[in-house]
C-alpha positions in Angstrom: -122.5 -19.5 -46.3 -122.3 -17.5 -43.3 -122.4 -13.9 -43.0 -121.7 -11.1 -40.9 -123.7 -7.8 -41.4 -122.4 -4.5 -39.8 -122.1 -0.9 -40.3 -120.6 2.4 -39.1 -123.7 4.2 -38.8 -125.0 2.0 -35.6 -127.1 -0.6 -34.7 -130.4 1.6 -35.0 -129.4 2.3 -38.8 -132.0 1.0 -40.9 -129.5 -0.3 -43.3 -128.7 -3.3 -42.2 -131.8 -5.2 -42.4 -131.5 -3.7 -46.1 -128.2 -6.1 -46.3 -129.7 -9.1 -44.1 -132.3 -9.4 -46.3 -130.5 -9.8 -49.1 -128.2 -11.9 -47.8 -130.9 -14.0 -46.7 -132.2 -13.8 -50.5 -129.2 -15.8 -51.3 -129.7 -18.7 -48.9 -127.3 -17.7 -46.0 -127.3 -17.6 -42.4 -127.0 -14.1 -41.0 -125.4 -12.8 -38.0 -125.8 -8.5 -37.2 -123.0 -6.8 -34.7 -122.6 -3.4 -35.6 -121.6 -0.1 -33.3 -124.1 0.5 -30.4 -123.4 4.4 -31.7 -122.5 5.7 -34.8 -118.9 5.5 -35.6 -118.5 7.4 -39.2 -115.5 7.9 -40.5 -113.7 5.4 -38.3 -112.1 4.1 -41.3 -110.6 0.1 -40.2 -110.2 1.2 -36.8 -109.8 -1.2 -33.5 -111.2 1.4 -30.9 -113.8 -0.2 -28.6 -115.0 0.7 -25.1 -113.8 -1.6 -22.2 -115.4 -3.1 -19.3 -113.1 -5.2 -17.0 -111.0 -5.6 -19.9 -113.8 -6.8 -22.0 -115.2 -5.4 -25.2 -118.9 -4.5 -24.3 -121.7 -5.9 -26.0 -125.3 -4.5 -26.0 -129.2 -5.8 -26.5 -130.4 -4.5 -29.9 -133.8 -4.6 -31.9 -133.2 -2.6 -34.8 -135.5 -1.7 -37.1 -136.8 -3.5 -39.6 -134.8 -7.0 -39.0 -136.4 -9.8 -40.2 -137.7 -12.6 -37.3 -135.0 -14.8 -36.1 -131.7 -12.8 -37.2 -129.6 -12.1 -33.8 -127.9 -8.7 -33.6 -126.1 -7.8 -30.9 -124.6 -4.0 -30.6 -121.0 -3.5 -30.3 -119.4 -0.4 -28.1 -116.5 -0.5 -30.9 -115.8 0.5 -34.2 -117.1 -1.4 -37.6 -113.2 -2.4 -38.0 -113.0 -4.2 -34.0 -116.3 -5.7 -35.1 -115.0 -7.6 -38.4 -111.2 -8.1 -36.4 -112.9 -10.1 -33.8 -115.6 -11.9 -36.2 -112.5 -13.2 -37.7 -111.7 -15.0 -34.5 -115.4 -16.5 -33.6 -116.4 -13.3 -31.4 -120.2 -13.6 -32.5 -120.6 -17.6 -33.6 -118.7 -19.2 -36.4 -115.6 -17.0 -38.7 -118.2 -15.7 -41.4 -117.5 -16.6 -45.1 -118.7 -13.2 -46.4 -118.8 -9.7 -44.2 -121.3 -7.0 -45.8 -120.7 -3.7 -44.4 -123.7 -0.7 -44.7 -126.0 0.1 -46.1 -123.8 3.6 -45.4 -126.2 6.3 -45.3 -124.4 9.0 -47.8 -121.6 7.7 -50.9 -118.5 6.2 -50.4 -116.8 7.3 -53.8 -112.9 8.6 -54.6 -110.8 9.5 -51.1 -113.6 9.4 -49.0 -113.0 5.1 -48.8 -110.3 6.0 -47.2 -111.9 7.2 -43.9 -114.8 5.6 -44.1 -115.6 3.1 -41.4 -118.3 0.8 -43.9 -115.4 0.0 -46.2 -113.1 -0.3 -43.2 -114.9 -2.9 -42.1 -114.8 -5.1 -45.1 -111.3 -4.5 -45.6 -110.5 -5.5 -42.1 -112.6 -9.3 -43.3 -110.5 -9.0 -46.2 -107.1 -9.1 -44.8 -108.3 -12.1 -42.8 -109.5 -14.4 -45.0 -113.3 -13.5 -45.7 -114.8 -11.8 -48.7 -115.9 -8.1 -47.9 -118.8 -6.2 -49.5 -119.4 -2.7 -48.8 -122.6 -1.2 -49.8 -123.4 2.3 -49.3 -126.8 4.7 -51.0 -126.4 8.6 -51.8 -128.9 10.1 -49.6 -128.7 10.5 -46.0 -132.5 9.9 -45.5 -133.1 7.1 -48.5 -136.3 7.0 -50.2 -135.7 3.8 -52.4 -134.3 0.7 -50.4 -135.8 -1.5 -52.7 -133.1 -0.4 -55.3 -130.7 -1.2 -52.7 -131.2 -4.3 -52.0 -131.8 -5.4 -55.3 -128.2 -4.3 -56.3 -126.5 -5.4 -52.7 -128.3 -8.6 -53.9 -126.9 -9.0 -57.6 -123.5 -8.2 -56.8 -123.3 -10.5 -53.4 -124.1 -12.9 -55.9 -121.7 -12.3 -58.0 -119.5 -12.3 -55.3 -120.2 -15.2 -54.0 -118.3 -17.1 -56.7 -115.6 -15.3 -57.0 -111.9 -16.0 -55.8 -110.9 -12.0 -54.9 -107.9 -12.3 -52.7 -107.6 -9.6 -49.9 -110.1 -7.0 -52.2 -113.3 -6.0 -51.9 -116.2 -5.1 -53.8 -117.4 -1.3 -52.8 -120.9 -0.7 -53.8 -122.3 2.9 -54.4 -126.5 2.8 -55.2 -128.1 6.2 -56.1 -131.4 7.0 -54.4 -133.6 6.4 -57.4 -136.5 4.2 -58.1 -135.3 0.3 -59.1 -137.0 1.5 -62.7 -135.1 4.7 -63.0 -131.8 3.0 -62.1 -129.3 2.9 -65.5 -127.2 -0.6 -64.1 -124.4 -1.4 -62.6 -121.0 -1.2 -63.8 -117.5 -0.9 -62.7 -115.9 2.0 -61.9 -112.3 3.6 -60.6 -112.1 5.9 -57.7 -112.9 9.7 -58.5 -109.9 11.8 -57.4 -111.1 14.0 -54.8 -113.7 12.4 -51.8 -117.6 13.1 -51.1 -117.1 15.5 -48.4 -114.7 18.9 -48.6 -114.0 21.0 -45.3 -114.0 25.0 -44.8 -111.8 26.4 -41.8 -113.9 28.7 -41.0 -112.1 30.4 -37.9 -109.6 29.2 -35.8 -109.8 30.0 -32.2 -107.7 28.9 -28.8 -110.0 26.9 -27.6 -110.6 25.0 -31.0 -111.3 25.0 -34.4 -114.5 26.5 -36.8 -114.9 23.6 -39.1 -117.9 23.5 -41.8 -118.0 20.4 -43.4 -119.2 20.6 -47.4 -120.8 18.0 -49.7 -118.6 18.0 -52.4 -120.2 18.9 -55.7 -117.1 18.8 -58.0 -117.2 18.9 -61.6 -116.1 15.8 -62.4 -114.8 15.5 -65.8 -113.4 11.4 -65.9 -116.3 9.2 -66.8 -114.7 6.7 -65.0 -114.9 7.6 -62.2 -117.6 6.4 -59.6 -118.7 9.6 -58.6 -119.2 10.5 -62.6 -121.7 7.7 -62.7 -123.1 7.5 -59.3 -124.6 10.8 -60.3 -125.5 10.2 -63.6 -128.0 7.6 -62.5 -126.0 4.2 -62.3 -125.1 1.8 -59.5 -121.0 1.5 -59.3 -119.1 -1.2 -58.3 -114.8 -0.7 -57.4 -112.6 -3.4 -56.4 -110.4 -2.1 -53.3 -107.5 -3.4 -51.7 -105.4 -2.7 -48.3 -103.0 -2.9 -47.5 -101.2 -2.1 -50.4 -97.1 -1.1 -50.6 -95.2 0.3 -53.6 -92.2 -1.5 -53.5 -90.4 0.1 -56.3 -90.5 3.5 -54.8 -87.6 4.7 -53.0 -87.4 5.0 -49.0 -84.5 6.3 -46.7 -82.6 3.8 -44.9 -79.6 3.1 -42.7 -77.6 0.5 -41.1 -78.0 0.3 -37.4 -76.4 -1.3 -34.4 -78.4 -3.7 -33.1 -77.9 -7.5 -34.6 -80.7 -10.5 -35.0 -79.6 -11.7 -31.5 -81.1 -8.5 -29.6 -84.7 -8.9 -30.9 -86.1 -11.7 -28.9 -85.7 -9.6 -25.7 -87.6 -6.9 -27.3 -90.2 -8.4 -28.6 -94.0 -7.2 -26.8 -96.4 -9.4 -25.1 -99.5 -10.9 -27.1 -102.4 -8.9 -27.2 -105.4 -10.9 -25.8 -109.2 -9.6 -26.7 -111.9 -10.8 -24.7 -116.0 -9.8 -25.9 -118.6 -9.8 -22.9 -122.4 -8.8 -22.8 -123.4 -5.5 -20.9 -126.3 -6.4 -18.2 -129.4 -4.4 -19.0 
């Protein structure tokens, strides 16, 4: 299989080659593009910078890759990255996208903005299996755990038929013989990260952002056993609709015949390298 490893903490981010090598510990060919700068909590996004109406592309070593792995850096967001490795941006559509190794949890509401599982759900929604992997501290001492779970459950993976989900991996920083398991999970009801308004001024706002330390009762949850010494694993889907709720509606004016004149022109992406 083919693979495409990214982030949202940037092409320097030691994480990746966490996720190459693992993928390369199952046989497959790799290909890195990930953010030239760190692009957390970019949740799927399509921003990217523009040169001459091209997304821009950048040389990249980072650290740690294993010899003969290409990685290109990517002045866009992990969501632009998957959207156009869907479309043969960065060498043949990938089979599998693995997104991380985030540097901090990706647990309860905090998926929702966070640009490592936006990334895999953007692969999702077109057709390739998605795998986000993320570890609880921002300066991990135990990759080795890591790797060694990424590596079980891309396995696992591997041979299932999961639709438009993905697997969301959360790894605590322990030692591989500390580590309880792995085992499935729901989302905890609240995210990693709180904010405090501190002051609000004219000019802007005071904002202190707060690692969330609820006490979290549900032993379901992911962040429950994320910090109670196990590796979780949640299946996530997007988009998802409710269709038996109720919405307002009306009846309008306009008839099939006046939406052909209305409809917009189709968006064309082009990818170049930046000169050094």
């Amino acid at each position: 299989m083919h693979v495409l490893v990214t982030n949202d903490d940037g092409i320097e981010s030691a994480g990746l080659a966490v996720l190459v090598r693992a993928a390369l510990d199952r046989g497959h060919t790799v290909q890195v593009a990930a953010p030239a700068h760190e692009y957390s909590g970019a949740s799927a996004s399509l921003a990217g910078e523009e040169k001459d109406g091209k997304i821009i592309l950048v040389s990249a070593d980072p650290p740690g890759m294993p010899e003969g792995v290409d990685a290109i850096g990517v002045k866009a967001a992990p969501g632009l990255i998957a959207f156009l490795a869907s479309y043969g941006a960065f060498g043949d559509k990938p089979d599998i996208v693995l997104s991380g190794v985030n540097l901090g949890a990706n647990t309860g509401h905090a998926t929702l903005h966070s640009g490592t599982v936006g990334a895999a759900l953007t692969a999702a929604t077109h057709g390739i299996k998605g795998m986000a992997v993320s570890v609880t501290s921002g300066t991990p001492e135990h990759w080795d755990t890591v790797q060694r779970v990424a590596t079980h459950a891309l396995e696992w993976l591997e041979g299932q038929d999961v639709g438009e989900h993905i697997l969301n991996i959360n790894v605590p920083d322990v030692p591989w013989s500390k580590l309880r398991g792995l085992t499935g999970a729901h989302l905890a009801p609240f995210g990693a990260v709180q904010a405090r308004i501190d002051e609000r001024f004219t000019e802007g706002i005071d904002v202190t952002y707060i690692a969330e330390d609820a006490d979290d009762d549900d032993p379901g949850s992911d962040h429950y056993l994320l910090t109670r010494g196990w590796a979780t694993a949640t299946m996530l889907r997007a988009p998802v609709d409710s269709p038996k709720m109720d919405v307002p509606t009306f009846d309008g004016e306009g008839t099939e015949a006046d939406v052909e004149a209305y409809q917009p022109d189709s968006a064309r992406v082009m990818t170049t390298r930046e000169s050094d």
